[in-house]
ZAPATI-364021 format. One line per 5 residues: number of its first residue (from 1); their letters; for each residue x, y, z of C-alpha. Coordinates in steps of 0.001 Angstrom, whole numbers, plus 524288, in hexadecimal, padded with zeros to 5 digits. Example, Ala and Ser with C-alpha at 12.3 -4.5 7.8 and 13.67 -1.06 7.14 Angstrom:
2
1> AS> 8300C,7EE6C,81E78  83566,7FBDC,81BE4
END
This chain:
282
1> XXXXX> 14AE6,D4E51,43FC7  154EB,D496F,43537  14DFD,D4064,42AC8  155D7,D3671,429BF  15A23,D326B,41B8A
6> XXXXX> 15421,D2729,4133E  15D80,D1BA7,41332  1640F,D191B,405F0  15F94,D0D35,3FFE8  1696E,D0208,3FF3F
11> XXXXX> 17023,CFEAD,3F553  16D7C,CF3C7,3EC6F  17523,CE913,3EE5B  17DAA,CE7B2,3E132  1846C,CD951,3DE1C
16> XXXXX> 18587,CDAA9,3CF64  188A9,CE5D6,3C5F9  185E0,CE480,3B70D  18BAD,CF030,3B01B  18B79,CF4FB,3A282
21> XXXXX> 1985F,CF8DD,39AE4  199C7,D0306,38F8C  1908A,D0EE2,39642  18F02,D0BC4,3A3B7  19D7C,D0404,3A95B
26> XXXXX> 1A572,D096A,39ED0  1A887,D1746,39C33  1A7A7,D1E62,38FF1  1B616,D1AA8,38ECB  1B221,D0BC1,39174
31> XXXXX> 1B717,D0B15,39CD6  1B5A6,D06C3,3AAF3  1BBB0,D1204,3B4C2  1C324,D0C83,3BFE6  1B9C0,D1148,3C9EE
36> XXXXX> 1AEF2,D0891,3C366  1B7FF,CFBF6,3C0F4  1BBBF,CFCFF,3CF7E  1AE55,CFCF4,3D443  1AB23,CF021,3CB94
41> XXXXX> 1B813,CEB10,3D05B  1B46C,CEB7D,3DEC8  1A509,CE622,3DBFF  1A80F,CD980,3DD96  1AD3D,CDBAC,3ED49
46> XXXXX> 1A031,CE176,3EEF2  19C36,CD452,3E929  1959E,CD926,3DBD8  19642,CD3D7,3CFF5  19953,CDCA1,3C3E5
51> XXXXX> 1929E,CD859,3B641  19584,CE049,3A9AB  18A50,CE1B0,3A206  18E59,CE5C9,3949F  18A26,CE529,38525
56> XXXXX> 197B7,CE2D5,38391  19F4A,CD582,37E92  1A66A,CCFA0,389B0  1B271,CD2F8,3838B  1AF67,CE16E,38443
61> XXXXX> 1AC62,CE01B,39289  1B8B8,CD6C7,395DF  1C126,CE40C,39947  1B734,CE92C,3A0F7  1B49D,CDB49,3A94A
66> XXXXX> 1C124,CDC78,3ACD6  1C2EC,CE9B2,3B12F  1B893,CE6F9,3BB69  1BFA8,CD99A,3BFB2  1B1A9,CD226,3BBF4
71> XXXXX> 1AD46,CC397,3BC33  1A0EE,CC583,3B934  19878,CC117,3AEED  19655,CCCF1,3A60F  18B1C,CD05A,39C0B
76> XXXXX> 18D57,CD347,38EF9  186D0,CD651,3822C  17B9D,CDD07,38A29  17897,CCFD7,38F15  17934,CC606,38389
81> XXXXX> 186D4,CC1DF,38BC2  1893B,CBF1A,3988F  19865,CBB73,3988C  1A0D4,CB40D,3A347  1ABCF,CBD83,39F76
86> XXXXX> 1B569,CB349,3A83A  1B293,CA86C,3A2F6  1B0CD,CAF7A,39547  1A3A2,CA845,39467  196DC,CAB3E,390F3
91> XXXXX> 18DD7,CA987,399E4  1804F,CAEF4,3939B  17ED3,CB1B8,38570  171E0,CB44B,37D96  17710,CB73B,36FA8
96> XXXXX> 16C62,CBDE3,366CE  162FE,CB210,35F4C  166BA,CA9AD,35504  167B3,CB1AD,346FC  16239,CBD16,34ED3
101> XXXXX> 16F1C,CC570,34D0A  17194,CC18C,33F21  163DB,CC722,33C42  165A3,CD3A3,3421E  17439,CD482,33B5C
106> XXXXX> 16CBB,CD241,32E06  16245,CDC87,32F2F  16C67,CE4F1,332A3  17649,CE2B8,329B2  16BAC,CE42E,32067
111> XXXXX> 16887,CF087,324E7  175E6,CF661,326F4  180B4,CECBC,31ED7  18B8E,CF571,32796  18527,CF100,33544
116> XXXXX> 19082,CED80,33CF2  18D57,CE005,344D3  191D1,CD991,35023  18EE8,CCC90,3563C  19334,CC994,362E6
121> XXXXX> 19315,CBBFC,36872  19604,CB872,37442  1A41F,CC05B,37651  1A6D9,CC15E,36773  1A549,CCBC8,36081
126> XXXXX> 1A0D4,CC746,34F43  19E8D,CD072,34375  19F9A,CD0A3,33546  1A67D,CDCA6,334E8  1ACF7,CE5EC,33F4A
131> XXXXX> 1ABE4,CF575,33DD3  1B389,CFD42,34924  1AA90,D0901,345EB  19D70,D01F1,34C65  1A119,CFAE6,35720
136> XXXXX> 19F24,CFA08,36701  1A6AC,CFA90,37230  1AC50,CECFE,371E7  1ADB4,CED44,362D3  1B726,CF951,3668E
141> XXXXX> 1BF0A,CEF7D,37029  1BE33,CE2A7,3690D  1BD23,CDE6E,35ACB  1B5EA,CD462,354A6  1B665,CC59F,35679
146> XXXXX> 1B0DC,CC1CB,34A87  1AEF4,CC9A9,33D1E  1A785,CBFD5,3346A  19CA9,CBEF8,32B22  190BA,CBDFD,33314
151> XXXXX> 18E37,CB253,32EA4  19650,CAC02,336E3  1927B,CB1A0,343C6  18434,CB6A3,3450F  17DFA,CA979,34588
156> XXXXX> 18660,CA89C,3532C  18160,CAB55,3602A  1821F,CBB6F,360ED  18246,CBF79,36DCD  180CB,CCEE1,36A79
161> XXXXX> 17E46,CD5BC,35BB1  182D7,CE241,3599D  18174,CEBC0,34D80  189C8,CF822,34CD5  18902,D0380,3426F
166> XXXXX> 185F3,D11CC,3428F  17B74,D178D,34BEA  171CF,D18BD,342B2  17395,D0B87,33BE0  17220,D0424,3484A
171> XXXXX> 16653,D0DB4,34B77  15F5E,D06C8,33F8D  16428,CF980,34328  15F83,CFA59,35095  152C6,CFDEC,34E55
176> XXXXX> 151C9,CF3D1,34256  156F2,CE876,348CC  14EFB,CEA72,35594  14149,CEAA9,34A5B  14615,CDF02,3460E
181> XXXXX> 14CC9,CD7D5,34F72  142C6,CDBE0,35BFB  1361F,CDAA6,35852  12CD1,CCE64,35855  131F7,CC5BA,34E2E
186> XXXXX> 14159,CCB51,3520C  14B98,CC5B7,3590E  14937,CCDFD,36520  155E7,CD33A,3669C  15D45,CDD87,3703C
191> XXXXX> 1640E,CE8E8,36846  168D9,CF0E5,36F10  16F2A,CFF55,36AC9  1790A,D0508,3750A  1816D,D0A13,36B3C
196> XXXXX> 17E8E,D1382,36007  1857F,D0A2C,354E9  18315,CFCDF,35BF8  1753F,CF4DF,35CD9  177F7,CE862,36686
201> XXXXX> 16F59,CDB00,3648E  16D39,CD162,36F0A  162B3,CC6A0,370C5  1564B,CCC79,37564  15977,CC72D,383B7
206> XXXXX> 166DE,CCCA8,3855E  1660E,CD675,390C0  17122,CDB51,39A5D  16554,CDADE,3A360  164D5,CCAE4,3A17D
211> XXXXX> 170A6,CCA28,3A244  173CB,CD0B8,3AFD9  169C9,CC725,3B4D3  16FD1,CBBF0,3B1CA  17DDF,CC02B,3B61C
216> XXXXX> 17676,CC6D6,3C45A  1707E,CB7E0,3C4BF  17CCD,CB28C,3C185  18497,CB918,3CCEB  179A5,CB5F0,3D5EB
221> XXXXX> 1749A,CC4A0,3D534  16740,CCA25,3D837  1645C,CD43C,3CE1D  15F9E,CDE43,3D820  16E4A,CDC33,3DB62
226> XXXXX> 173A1,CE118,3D015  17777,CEE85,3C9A0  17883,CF117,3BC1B  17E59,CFCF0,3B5B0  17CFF,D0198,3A7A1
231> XXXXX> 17A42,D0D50,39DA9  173DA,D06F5,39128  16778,D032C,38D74  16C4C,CF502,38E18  16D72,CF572,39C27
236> XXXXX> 1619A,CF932,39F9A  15A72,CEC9B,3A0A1  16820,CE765,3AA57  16536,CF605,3B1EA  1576D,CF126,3B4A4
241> XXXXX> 159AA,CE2EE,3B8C8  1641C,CE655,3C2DF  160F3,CEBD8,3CF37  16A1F,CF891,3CD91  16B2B,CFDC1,3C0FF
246> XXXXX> 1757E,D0827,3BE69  174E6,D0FE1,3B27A  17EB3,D1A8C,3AEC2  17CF0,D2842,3ABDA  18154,D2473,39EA6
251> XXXXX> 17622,D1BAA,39D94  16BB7,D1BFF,392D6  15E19,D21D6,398A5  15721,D1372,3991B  16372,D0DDD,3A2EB
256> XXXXX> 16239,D1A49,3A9EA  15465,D16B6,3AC02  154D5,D0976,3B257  16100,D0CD2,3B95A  16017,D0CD3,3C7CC
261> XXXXX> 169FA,D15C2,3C793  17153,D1EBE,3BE17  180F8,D1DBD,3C0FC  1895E,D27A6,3BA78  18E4D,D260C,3ABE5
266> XXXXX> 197BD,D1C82,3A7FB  1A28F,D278A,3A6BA  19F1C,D2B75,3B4E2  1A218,D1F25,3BC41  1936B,D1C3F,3BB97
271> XXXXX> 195A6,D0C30,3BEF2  19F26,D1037,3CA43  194D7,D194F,3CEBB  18A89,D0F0C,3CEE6  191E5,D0497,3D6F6
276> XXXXX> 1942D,D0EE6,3E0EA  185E6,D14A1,3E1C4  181AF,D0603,3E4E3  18D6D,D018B,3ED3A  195B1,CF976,3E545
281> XX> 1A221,D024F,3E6CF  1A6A1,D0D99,3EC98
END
């Protein structure tokens, strides 16, 4: 007698997908290949909404939103943003504390006077001095809004604080500003290192995970409903919440290890790959 063979489990039924950029949409080259911009492009026939989830400015996503035809509400600064790119509105924020970024620029600026800082509020990007040779992907596509003293901006609201120098500068910094900035009498800050030359500062809250909850609640979306793709340790936390989460071959060990399932790497159409596997295209 023929045994008959076990029934493949359903598939999950996907309304929302939150995706990461630089590492997991975008190719080494930044960029999205057709094959994957097509997919996104057809999502919304399927009726599923696409969310970029991104430490990115919104002006470093803008090209990208529109590439994929979106009207969604998009993520940005790992959470500390969630930005009506339509209406050019924001409609979340949770800058870092009051004074909490103009202590951290102190202690390091007293540690290393050649620290290079950025403050980002809101969509503006504000520093006291701009040097092309430390910089990140959007400082490569945009220059500054502002270079002032920084006097005259660090008492503002900062969304996102960001400190670029060489590897083993920021190595020092990291480690000195999370001692002082994390412990019981600190701010209680998230620093995050995803770069060799960059250390990024949030608020303590700030989460893409958050986030992605309030944009799934927003769109009327159960988060078992909900896939969420990424490669860096700042999307693990948005990996676990959802109810599929994708991470690329490309991924760092600790994505790889929530994932529910590992796509191919960004250079192999991994995101394309991962819509197909659960249904979303062909």
């Amino acid at each position: 007698m023929t045994q008959a063979l076990p029934t493949p489990a359903p598939l999950p039924d996907i309304h929302l997908v939150a995706v990461d950029l630089d590492g997991t949409l975008l190719n080494d080259s930044k960029q999205v290949t057709d094959r994957t911009a097509a997919a996104f492009n057809g999502l919304p026939a399927r009726g599923v909404k696409v969310v970029i989830a991104s430490a990115r400015p919104p002006r470093s996503v803008r090209h990208i939103y529109k590439l994929l035809n979106l009207d969604t509400w998009q993520i940005n600064y790992n959470g500390a943003l969630i930005w009506d790119e339509p209406n050019q509105t924001p409609v979340f924020h949770r800058p870092l504390g009051k004074g909490v970024a103009r202590r951290i620029i102190d202690d390091a600026r007293f540690l290393f006077g050649h620290v290079q800082v950025t403050c980002e509020i809101l969509d503006k990007w504000y520093t006291d001095r701009f040097d092309p040779a430390h910089t990140t992907e959007t400082g490569r596509l945009f220059k500054p809004d502002v270079i002032a003293p920084l006097d005259t901006f660090c008492d503002a609201q900062i969304t996102k604080l960001l400190l670029l120098s060489d590897p083993q500068t920021i190595s020092t910094l990291e480690y000195a500003i999370t001692q002082a900035h994390n412990g019981i009498d600190g701010e209680e800050i998230t620093c995050l290192r995803t770069d060799d030359n960059l250390i990024q500062i949030m608020d303590r809250r700030v989460s893409k995970a958050t986030a992605l909850k309030i944009v799934a609640k927003h769109y009327g979306v159960h988060m078992r409903n909900v896939m969420a793709i990424g490669d860096a340790p700042n999307d693990v936390g948005m990996l676990q919440v959802a109810g599929v989460g994708v991470a690329m071959d490309n991924a760092h060990p600790l994505v790889k290890r929530v994932a529910t399932w590992v796509a191919p790497s960004n250079n192999d159409h991994g995101v394309h790959a991962a819509l197909a596997k659960y249904g979303l295209c062909e």
